[in-house]
C-alpha positions in Angstrom: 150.2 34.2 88.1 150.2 35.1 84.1 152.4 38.1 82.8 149.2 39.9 82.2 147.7 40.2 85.9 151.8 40.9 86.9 151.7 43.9 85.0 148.4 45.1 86.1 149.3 44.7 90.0 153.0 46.2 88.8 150.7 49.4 87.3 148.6 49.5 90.6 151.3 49.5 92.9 152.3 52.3 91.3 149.4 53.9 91.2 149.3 53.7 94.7 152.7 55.0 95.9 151.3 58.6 94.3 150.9 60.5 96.8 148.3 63.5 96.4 149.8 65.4 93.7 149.8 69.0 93.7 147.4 69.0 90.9 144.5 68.0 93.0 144.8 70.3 96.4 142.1 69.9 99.0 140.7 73.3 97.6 140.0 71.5 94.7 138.5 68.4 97.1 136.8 71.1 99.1 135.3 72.5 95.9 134.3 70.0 94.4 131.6 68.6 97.8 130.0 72.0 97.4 129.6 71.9 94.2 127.8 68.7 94.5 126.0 70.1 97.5 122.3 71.9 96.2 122.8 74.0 99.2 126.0 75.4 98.1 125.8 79.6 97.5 128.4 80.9 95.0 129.9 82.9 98.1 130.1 79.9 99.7 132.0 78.2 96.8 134.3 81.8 96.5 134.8 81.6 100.4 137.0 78.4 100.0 138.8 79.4 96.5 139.8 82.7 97.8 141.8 80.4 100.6 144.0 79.3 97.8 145.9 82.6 96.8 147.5 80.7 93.5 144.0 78.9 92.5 142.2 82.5 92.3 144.5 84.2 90.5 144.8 81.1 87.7 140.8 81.5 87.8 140.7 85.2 87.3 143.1 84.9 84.6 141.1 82.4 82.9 137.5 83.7 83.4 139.2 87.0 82.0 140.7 85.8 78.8 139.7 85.9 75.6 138.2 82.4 75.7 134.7 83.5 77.2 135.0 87.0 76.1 133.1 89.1 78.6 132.3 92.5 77.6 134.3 93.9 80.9 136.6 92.4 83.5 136.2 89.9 86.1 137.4 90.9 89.2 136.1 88.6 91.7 135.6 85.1 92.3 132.1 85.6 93.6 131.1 87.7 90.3 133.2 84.7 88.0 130.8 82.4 90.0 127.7 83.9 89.3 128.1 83.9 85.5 129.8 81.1 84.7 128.4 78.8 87.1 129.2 75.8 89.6 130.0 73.0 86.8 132.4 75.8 84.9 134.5 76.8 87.9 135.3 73.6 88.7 135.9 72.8 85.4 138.4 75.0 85.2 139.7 74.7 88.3 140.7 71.4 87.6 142.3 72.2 84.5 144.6 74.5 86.1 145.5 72.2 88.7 146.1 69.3 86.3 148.7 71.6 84.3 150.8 71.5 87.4 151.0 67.2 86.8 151.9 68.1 83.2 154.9 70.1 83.5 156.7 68.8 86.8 159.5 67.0 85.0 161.9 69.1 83.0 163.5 66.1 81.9 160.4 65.4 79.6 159.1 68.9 79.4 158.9 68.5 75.5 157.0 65.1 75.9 154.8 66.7 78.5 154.0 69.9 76.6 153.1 67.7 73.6 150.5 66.0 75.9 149.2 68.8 77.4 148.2 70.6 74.2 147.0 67.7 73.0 144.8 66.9 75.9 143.7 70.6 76.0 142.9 70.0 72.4 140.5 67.4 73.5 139.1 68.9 75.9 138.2 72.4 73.7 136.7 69.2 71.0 134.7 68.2 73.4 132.9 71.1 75.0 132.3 72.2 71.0 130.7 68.7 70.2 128.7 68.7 73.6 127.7 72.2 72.0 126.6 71.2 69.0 124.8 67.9 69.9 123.3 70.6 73.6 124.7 68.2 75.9 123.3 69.5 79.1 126.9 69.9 80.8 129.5 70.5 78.9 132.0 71.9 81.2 131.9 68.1 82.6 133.0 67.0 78.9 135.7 69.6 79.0 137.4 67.9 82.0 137.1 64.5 80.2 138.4 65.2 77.3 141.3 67.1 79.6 141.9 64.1 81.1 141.3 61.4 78.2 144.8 61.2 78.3 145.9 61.3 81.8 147.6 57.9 81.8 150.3 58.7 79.6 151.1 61.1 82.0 151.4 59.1 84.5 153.2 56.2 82.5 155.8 59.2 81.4 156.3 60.7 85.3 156.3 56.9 87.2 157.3 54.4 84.1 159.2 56.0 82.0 160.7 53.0 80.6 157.4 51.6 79.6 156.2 55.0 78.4 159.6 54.9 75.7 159.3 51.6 75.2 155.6 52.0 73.8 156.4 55.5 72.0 159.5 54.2 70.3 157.5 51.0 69.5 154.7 52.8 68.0 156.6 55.0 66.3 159.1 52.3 64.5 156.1 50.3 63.3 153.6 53.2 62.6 150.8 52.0 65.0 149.0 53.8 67.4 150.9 53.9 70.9 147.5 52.5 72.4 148.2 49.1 70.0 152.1 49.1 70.9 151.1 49.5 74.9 148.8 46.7 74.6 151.3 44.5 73.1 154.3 45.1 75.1 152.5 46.1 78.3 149.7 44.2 78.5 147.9 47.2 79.6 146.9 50.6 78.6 147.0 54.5 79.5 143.5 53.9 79.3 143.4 51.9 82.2 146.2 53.7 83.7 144.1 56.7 83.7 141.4 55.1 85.1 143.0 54.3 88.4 144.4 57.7 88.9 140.5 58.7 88.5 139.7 56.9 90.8 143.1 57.7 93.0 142.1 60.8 92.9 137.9 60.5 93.8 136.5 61.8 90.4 133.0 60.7 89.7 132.1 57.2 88.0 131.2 59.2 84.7 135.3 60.7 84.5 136.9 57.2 85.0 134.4 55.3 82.6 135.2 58.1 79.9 138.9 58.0 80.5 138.8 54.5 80.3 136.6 54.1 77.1 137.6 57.0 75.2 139.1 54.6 72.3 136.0 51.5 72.8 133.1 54.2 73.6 130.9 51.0 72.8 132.5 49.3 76.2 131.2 52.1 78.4 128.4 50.6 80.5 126.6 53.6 81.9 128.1 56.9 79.5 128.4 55.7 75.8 127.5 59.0 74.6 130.2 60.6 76.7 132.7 58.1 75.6 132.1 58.9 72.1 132.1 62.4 72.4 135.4 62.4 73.6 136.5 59.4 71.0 135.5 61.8 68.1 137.4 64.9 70.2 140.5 63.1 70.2 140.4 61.8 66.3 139.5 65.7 65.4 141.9 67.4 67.6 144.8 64.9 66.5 143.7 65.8 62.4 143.8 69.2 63.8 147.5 68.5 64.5 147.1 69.9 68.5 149.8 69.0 70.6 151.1 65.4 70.7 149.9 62.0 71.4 152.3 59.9 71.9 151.9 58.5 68.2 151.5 60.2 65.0 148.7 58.3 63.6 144.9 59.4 63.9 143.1 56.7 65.3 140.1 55.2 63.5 136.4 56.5 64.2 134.4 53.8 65.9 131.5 53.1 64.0 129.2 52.5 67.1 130.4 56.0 68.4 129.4 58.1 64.9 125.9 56.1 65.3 125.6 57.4 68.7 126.6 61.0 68.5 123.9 61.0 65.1 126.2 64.3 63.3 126.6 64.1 59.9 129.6 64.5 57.7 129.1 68.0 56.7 129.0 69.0 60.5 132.9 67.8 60.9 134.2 70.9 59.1 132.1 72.9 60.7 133.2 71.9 64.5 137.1 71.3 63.1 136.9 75.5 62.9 135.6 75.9 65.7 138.0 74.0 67.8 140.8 75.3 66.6 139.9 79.1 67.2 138.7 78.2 70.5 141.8 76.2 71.2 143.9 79.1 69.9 141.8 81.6 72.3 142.7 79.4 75.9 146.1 78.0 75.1 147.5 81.4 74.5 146.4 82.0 78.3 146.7 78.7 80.0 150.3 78.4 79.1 150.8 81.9 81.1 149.1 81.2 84.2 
């Protein structure tokens, strides 16, 4: 057996032995059935948040901040429900559950801040391009662009080693830690990402995004996802959000700009825009 498919059974073992983390409860399991269940009432969805005294009162903070910017306050899951809607609360539901996988280790809680805002970065990028271009559900390319990214985390938490060994590589020789993974590795936090997708049960769309976001042009089935979250990561690393892993921004894909069809003057535009919005729910998320 070559080094390469070593490594990759090495990386799915791995993979494996993590257990359900607490980012993903069965609340969040539970949540997401009805919300792909057209039968589903939004006191039906509030019935089973409400079970999760920690979930609600993340969701109520969120729903209340300055982020969406409701005239009044928020004071029920049922009423948060009814005007956000189904794809939003889970959305953000899995954002605040996902936090929890970004700051378990206080051994890397610098490394693991630095990804977070990063990824929340993305993830604020991507909902403002899926604005701009009226992408029918955006709140679906907010978790993408959350997640993008999710494999470094989980190289960081179960291979540290390789994690530093890529992050000190990249940065020595000023390459993108995707380049310097690929090389030493022989595979990627794209891929690693992937698996935990699909570890974890998200739908066919998340894993293919996660696991194109740098080749949007290998995506078989969401291209125009992929390269919505490609451009979200270039403009929220030129945006300087959070940390990478790297310090380089990585090159637009030329396939992804013709498939997105913006034009140059619109990059400004959405670059102010992501930052104000990224100002208005990190200055919450980071308290709840």
């Amino acid at each position: 057996m070559n080094k390469e498919n070593n490594d990759n059974l090495r990386l799915k073992r791995k993979i494996r032995r993590v257990q359900d983390l607490p980012t993903l409860s069965k609340t969040v399991f539970k949540i997401t059935e009805l919300v792909n269940n057209p039968k589903s009432s939004a006191k039906d969805l509030a019935l089973v948040i409400t079970e999760d005294q920690v979930l609600t009162a993340r969701l109520l903070k969120l729903v209340n901040s300055a982020f969406y910017g409701f005239p009044r306050k928020i004071s029920t899951i049922t009423e948060a429900v009814v005007l956000l809607g189904f794809d939003a609360i889970k959305s953000l539901l899995l954002t605040t559950s996902v936090m929890d996988l970004f700051f378990v280790q206080k051994e890397n809680r610098s490394k693991s801040e630095g990804l977070w805002d990063h990824s929340l970065g993305c993830a604020v990028a991507a909902k403002v391009i899926g604005g701009r271009l009226r992408y029918d559900k955006i709140e679906e390319l907010f978790v993408a662009g959350l997640l993008h990214d999710i494999g470094k985390v989980v190289m960081l938490m179960y291979m540290p080693e390789d994690f530093k060994m890529a992050a000190d590589t990249a940065a020595d020789r000023n390459i993108l830690m995707l380049e310097a993974e690929e090389e030493l590795l022989s595979y990627n936090h794209a891929y690693a990402g992937r698996l935990l997708a699909e570890k974890w049960r998200l739908s066919s769309k998340l894993a293919e995004v996660i696991a194109c976001h740098h080749e949007p042009e290998a995506a078989v089935r969401y291209t125009q996802e992929s390269a919505i979250v490609h451009l979200a990561d270039i403009l929220s690393r030129a945006l300087n959000i959070g940390f990478g892993g790297d310090d380089k921004i990585p090159p637009l894909n030329e396939n992804a700009w013709d498939i997105l069809q913006l034009k140059p003057k619109n990059i400004s535009v959405l670059m102010e825009e992501i930052q104000n919005k990224f100002e208005d729910i990190s200055l919450f998320a980071k308290n709840i």
